[in-house]
N, C-alpha and C positions, 0 to 999 in steps of 0.2 A: 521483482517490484510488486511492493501490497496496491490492492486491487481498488478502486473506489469502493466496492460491496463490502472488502474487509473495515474499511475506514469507516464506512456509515454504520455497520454491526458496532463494530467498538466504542463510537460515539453513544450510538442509544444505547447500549450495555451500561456508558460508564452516565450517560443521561439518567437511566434507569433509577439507579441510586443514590446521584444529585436529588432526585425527585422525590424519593422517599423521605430526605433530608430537608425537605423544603426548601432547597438551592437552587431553584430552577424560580422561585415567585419573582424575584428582582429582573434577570432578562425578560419575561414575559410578560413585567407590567412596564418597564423600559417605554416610553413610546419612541424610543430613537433605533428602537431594537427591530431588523429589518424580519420581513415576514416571513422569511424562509425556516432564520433560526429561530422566530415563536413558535412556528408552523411543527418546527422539530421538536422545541420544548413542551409542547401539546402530547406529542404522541409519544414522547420518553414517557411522562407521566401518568398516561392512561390507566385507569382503574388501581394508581398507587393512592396509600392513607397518606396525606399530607399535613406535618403537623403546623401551626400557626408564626411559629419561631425559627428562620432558619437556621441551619449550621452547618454551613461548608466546610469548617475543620473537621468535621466527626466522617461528611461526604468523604472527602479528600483521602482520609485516615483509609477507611473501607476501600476505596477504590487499588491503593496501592503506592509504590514507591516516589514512581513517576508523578503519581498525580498528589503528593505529598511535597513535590517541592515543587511542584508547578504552582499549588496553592502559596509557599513562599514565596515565588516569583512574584504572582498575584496581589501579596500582599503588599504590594510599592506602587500598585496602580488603582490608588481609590478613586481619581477619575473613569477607570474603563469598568471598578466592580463594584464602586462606591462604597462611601466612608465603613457604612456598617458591616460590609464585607469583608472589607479590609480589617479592619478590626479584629474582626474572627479570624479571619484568617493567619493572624498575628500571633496564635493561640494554638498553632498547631506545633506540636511538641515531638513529630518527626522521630516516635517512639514504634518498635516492631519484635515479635518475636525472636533470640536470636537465631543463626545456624547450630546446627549440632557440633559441637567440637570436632570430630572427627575431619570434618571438611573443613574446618577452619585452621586444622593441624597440617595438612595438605597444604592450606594456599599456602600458608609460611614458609613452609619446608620450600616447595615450587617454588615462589619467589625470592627467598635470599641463597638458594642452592645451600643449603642444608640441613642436617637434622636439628630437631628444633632444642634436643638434649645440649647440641654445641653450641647454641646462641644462648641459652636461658636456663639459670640452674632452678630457678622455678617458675611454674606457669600456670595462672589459675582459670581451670577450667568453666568455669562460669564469668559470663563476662560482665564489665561493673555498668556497661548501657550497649543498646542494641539500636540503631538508629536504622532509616530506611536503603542508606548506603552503604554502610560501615558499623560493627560492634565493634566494643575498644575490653582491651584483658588488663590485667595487672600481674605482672609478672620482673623477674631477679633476674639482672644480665649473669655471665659466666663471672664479670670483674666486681657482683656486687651492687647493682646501682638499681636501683627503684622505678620503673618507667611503665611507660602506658603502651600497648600496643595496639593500633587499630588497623584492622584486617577489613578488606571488602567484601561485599556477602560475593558467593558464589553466582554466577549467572547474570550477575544485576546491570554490564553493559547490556546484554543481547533485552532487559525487560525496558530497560530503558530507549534503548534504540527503536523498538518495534512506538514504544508512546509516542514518544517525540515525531517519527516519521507521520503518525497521526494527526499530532497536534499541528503540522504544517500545512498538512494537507488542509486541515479542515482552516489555521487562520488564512490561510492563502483564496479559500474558497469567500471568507467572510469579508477579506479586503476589494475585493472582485468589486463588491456591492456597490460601492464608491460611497460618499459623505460622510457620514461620522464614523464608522467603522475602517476609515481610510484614514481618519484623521488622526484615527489612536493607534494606528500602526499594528496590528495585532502579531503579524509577523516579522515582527522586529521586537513583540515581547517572546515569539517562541526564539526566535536568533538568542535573543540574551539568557535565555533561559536554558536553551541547549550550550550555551560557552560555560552558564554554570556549572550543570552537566559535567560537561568534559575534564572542567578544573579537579571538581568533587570527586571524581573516580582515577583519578591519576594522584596518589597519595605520595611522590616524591614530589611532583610540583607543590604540592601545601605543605610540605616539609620547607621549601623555599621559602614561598610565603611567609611560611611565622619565622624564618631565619632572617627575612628581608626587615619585617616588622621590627624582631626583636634591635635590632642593628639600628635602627629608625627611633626608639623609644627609648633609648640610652638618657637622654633630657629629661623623662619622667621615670624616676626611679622608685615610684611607688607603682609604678604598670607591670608586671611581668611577664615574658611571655618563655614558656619551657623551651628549654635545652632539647636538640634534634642529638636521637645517636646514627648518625649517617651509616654507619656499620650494618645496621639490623633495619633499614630504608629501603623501601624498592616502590616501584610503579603500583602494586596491589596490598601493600606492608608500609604501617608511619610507625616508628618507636621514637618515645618522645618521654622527658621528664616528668615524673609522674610526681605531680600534685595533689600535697597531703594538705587540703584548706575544706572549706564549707561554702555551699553553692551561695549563691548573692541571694539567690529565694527565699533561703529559711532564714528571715528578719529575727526570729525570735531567739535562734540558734545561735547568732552570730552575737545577738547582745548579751546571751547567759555566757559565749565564751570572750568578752570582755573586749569585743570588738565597738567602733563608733560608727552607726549606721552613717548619721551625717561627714565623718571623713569619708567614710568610703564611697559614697555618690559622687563628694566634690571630686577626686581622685578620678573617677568614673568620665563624668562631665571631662574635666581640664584632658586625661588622655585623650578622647573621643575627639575632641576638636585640636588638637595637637596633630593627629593623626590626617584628618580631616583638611586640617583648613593651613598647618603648615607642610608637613612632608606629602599630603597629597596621594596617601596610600594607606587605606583604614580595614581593621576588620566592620564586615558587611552582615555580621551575622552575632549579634552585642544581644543574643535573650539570658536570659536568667540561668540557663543551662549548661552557658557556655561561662559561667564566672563566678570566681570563687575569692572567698577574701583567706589568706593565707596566715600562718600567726603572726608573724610579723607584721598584719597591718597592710601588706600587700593588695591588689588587686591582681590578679591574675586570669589570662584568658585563654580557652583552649578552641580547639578548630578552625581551622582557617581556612578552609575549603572553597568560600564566597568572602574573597576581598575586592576592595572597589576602589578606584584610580580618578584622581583628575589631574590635568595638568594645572601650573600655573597660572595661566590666563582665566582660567573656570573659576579655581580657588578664589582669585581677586575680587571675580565677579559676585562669588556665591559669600564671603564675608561683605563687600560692601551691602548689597541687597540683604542680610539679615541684621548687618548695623544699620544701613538707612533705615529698617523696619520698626529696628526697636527707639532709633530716634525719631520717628515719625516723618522722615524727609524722603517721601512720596516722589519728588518731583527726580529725584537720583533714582531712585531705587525702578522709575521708568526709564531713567535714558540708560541704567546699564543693559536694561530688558532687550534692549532697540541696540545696541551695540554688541550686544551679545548674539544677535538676530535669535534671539526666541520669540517673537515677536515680529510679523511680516510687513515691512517698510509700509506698508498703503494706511496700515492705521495709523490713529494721532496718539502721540507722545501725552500730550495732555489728557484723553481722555480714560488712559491708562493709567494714569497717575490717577482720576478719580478712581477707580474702578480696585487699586492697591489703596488706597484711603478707606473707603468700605469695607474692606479687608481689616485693614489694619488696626483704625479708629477703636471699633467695640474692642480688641484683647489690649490696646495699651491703656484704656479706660478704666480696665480691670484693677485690680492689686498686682504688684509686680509680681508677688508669690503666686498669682493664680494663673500667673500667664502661661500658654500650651504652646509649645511647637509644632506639634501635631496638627491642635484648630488651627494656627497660623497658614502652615504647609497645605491641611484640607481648602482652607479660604484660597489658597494662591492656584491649586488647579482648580478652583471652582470657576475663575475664571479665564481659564485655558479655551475654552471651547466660544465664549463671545470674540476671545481678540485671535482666532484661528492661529491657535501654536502651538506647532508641530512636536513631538515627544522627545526629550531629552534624557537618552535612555542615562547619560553616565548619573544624573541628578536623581532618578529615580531611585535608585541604588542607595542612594547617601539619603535620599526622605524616610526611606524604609526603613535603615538605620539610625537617623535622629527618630523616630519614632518609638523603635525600640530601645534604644537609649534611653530615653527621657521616661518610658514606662519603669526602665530598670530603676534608675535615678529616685525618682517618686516612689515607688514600692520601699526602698531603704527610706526615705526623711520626705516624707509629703510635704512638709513646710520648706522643701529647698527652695533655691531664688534660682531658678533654672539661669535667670539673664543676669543679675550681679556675677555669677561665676563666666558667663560666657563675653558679658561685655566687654569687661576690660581686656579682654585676652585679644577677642577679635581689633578692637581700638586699637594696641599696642603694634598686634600685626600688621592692618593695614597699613597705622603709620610708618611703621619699619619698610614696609612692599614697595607704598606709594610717596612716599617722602623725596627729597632730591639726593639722598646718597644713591637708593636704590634706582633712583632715574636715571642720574649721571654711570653707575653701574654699569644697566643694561644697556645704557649710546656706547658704553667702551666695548661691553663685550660686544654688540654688534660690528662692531668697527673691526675689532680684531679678528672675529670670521670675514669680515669680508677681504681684509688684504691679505687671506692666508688663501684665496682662491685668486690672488692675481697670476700666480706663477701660473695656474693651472690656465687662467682665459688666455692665457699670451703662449702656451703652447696651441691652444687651438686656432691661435688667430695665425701663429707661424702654419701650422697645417694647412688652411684654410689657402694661403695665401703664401706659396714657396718662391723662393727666389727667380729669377726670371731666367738665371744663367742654369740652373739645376737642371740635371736629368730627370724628364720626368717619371712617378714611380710605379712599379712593375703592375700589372693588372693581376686583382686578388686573385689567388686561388679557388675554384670552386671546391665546396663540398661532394665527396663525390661516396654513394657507399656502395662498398664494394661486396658483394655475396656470392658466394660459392658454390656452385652448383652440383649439384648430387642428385641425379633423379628427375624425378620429374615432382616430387612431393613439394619441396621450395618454392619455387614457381607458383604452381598453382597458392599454397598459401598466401602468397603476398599476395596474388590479384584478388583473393578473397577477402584478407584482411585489408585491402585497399577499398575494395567495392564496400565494406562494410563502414568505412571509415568515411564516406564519399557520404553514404545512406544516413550514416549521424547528424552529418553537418547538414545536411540538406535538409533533414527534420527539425534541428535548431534551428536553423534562418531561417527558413519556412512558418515554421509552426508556431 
């Protein structure tokens, strides 16, 4: 187990270089920021040049892998790192030297069990991007077919595991504190941040993912999502259809090759909320790098490594509350708040409704073109911390993504109507969810679970309660285990392995 002294080294190490980056000014002019960690951010800095402007991406970049997507995690929490932070942080491009082929020849081989001549009749040895988790190749199946392969870097669970154990220790140390640092749950932004983690480096599960996706976006047929070769797939190996289009970025590329910037946002938009607010299963990770328009006029999206879930009951909530917003009906858009318990019963319904009016008021005042999801979303955890409410990690997830969305969206056609496209879609949904087809629906389907559990209550009730004339039934068997004795070595291990097992538990309940 790493040591407290390892954990505080690694923190003012990676302190160090925040500091040079000017990423340490915002926590330590924070006044909500407790002393211990200004006290810390004092002395990471000492005697560094610190320049005027921060820039946590370029920190993060420097620091490493780990601290490269922790800064993405980051970037969905503008109330713990604020707007400006976030922002930047939005900007990190999760770009890295690759491995040397030779080792990248290796993991393939190891992971699909064999030579890499019998999977790929060709394979190009420089790779077409290098990310912090994963470089991806292009390379000729045996049968012919065109695909991408993306390989994990060598080493990169054990670099990652050693951070992350860090980043626990320390939000664990910072939750301690209790008030606001409690409030924002810090260790439940490392928890989601470690599930990302886990997703990200198991490359058969993201091969699911975009197979779940694609199977889900069959209704938008201007969305694509590439073809999985399951053949050439494994846990540390994705081979996927490889996409001959032009990244969403280069605006100027895409109109010399006779593409429509403005379809292709609207396309953008309508999947993202399609994704989002009907099937309930979205890619979480919509930047510039990850999408490409194809010649046909497609959209197309790769990586899928961070996707994000809500069920139905959140969906419902999270359309009504952005239709009540853009119709200005304050007074819903709080009782979903309060029904939803984001929101802790002691406060007033009403004065939350003003509190989402000042929010809301200045952007629908605006031009409808100039309306921001983003200021919307910034406005609504701004006030998160008057009405004391508690972090909704799935929601975070989906802000970071509308966020990024709506940057891709507006880089293609500045002049979109972000909400013409999104209104009616949401209006259309809700009424289809909340109408009386779908009410009378769910009373059936509820109905129908429940008398498919009668058989099962009326066997327990027979159990419960056996006939009076019956025998009554045999007394269970114990478990009983049986070991064989040889020696004297047996023996003594088990009273070891007992006493040591005795010494856990007694430090758990204790400690």
């Amino acid at each position: 187990m790493t040591t407290a002294v390892v954990h505080l080294w690694r923190l003012l190490k990676w302190g160090r270089t925040l500091a040079r980056h000017g990423a340490l000014h915002g926590i330590e002019r924070d006044p909500l920021t407790p002393p211990n960690v200004r006290r810390m951010c004092r002395i990471a800095r000492f005697g560094a040049s610190i320049p005027e402007t921060p820039d946590y991406a370029d920190a993060l970049q420097e620091i490493g892998p780990a601290a490269i997507k922790l800064g993405q995690a980051l970037a969905t929490r503008p109330d713990l790192v604020g707007p400006e932070a976030a922002a930047n942080l939005l900007q990190l491009q999760d770009s890295l030297p690759p491995s040397p082929f030779r080792e990248v020849r290796a993991a393939i081989e190891k992971a699909l069990e064999a030579p890499l001549e019998s999977l790929f009749s060709e394979f190009d040895e420089e790779p077409v991007g290098a990310a912090s988790v994963a470089q991806v190749h292009r390379a000729i199946t045996t049968e012919g077919r065109e695909v991408a392969v993306k390989v994990l870097r060598p080493g990169i669970e054990d670099e990652f595991a050693k951070a992350i154990e860090t980043y626990e220790w320390a939000a664990a140390h910072v939750e301690l504190l209790g008030g606001e640092a409690e409030r924002l749950r810090p260790r439940m932004v490392i928890a989601y941040f470690k599930q990302w983690v886990r997703r990200e480096l198991d490359l058969q599960r993201e091969a699911a993912s975009a197979s779940e996706l694609k199977d889900n976006m069959v209704a938008e047929p201007n969305f694509h999502v590439p073809d999985i070769d399951w053949q050439r797939t494994a846990r540390r190996v994705l081979t996927l259809e490889w996409l001959d289009g032009i990244k969403l970025s280069k605006r100027d590329e895409l109109i010399a090759a006779g593409h429509d910037p403005k379809q292709l946002a609207a396309t953008l938009v309508r999947a993202f909320l399609r994704q989002a607010v009907v099937d309930g299963y979205f890619h979480a990770d919509l930047h510039q790098g990850n999408l490409f328009a194809l010649k046909d006029g497609r959209v197309a999206a790769v990586d899928f490594g961070i996707m994000g879930r809500i069920d139905r009951q959140a969906r419902l909530w999270l359309a009504e509350i952005l239709y009540g917003l853009i119709t200005g009906n304050y007074d819903r858009v709080a009782e979903i708040h309060f029904e939803a318990q984001y929101v802790p019963p002691h406060h007033d319904v009403a004065e939350f409704a003003t509190a989402l009016r000042a929010v809301g008021e200045p952007i629908r005042g605006l031009p409808v073109k100039d309306i921001s999801i983003g200021r919307m979303l910034e406005g609504l955890f701004a006030i998160t911390r008057d009405f004391d409410m508690p972090v909704q990690p799935h929601l975070l997830l989906l802000q970071k993504t509308m966020v990024m969305e709506e940057g891709v969206a507006t880089a293609l056609d500045p002049d979109i109507n972000m909400w013409e496209t999104a209104e009616p879609f949401l209006r259309d949904w809700i009424r289809t969810e909340l109408g009386p087809e779908a009410y009378y629906a769910d009373r059936i389907i509820d109905t129908v679970r429940a008398l498919k559990l009668i058989p099962q209550i009326l066997r327990k009730i027979d159990a419960s309660y056996p006939d009076p004339g019956a025998a009554p039934p045999p007394p269970p068997l114990a478990d009983v285990a049986v070991i064989e004795r040889k020696g004297w070595l047996t023996p003594l291990l088990i009273a070891l392995g007992s006493a040591a097992t005795a010494a856990a538990l007694t430090y758990w309940v204790v400690g």
